[in-house]
C-alpha positions in Angstrom: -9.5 15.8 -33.7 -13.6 15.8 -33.6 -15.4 16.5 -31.1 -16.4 12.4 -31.0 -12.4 12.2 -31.0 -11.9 14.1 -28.4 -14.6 12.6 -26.2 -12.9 9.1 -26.5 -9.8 9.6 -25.6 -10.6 11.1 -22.7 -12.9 8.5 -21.9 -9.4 6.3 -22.4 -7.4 8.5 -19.9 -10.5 7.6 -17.0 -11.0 4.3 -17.8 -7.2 3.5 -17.7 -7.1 5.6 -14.5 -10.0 3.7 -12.7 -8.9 2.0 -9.6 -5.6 3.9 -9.2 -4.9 7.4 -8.2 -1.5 8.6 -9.8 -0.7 10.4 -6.5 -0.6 14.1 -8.1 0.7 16.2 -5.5 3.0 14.4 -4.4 6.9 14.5 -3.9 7.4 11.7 -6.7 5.7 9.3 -9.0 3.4 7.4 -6.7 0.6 4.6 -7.2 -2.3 4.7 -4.5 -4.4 1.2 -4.8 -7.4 2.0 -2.5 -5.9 2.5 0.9 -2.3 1.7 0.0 1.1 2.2 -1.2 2.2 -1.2 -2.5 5.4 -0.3 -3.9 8.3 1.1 -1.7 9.3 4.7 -2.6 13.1 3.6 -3.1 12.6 0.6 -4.4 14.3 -1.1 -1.3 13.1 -2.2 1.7 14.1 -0.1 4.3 15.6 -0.3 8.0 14.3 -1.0 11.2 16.8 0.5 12.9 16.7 3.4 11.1 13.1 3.5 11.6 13.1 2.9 15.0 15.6 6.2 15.5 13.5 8.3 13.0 10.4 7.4 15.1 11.9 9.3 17.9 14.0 12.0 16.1 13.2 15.9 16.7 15.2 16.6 12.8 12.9 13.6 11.5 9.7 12.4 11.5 9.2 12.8 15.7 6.4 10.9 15.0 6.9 9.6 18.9 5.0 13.2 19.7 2.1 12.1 18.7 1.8 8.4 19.1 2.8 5.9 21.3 4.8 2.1 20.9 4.3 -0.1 24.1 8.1 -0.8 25.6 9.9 2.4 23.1 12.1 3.7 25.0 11.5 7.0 25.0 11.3 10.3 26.9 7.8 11.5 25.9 5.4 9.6 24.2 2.1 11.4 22.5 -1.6 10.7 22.6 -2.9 12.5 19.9 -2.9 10.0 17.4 -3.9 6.8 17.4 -1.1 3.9 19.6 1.1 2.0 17.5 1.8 -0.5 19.7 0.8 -4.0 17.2 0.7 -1.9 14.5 2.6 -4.3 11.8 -0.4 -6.8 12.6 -3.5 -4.5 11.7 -2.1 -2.5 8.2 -0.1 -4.1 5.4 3.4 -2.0 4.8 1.8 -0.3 1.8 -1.6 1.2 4.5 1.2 1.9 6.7 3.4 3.4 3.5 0.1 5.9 2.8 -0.7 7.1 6.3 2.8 8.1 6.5 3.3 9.5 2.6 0.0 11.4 3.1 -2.9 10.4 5.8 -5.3 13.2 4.9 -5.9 11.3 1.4 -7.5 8.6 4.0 -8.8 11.3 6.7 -9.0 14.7 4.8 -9.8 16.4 8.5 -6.3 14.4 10.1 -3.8 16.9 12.1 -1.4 14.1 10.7 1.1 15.8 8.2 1.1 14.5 4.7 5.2 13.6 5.1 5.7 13.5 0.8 3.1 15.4 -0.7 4.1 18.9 -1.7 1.4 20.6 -3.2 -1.8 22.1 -1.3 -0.2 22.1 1.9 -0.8 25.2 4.2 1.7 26.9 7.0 5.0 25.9 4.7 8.3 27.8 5.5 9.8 29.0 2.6 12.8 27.0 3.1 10.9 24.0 2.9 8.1 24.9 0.5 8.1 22.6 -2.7 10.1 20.0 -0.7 8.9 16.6 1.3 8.8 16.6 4.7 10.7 13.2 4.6 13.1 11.9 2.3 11.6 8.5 0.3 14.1 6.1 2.3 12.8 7.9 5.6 9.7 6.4 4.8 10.6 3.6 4.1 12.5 3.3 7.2 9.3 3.9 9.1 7.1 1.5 7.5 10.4 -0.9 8.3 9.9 -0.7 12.1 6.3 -0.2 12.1 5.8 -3.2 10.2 7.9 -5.1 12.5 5.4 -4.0 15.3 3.2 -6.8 16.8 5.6 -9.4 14.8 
């Protein structure tokens, strides 16, 4: 292929990339659509009970360390990141979805972990290097019950 060839095709890859970020990085396939995750990782909806118990879970996300939900019942509740409380009536599932797969794409200076990206993350045990922090239906657990917040 020419030079002129070679050009115009990969003027073909950007223009059929514009508006869309393929997710590169992370633990799967991904589309990013501005601030968003539209589809669900699984391809399921996922449970608000679940998501509720991985919201306070040590082995899971313990995303209840950092962030606060008016009436949870739990121990401990964080203030380091932003309350939740209402959440499901501010961010669509898919903003939720993204904050959750990988927030620093949104805030690149965030001490919020990016939960399914695996590549360019820093501090990474061996045992868990090359691996999500959170399974795809654990996500989509926790966009269950924090959509369901404020509804």
């Amino acid at each position: 292929m020419n030079t002129q060839g070679t050009l115009a095709a990969a003027l073909m890859v950007l223009l059929s990339a514009c508006g869309q970020d393929s997710g590169a990085g992370l633990a799967s396939e991904v589309v990013i659509e501005a601030d968003s995750i539209p589809a669900s990782l699984t391809g399921e909806a996922g449970s608000m009970a679940a998501g509720a118990a991985e919201f306070v879970s040590r082995e899971g996300g313990h995303c209840v360390l950092c962030h606060a939900i008016e009436g949870l019942e739990a121990e401990f509740q964080g203030n380091v990141g932003p309350d939740l409380t209402g959440v499901g009536e501010r961010l669509t599932p898919g903003q939720i979805r993204l904050r959750i797969v990988d927030a620093q794409r949104i805030w690149p200076d965030t001490v919020m972990p990016a939960y399914y990206r695996t590549g360019g993350l820093r501090q990474v045990g061996q045992e868990f290097d090359g691996r999500p922090a959170l399974t795809a239906g654990q996500i989509e657990d926790l966009v269950a019950y924090l959509s369901s917040q404020g509804s």
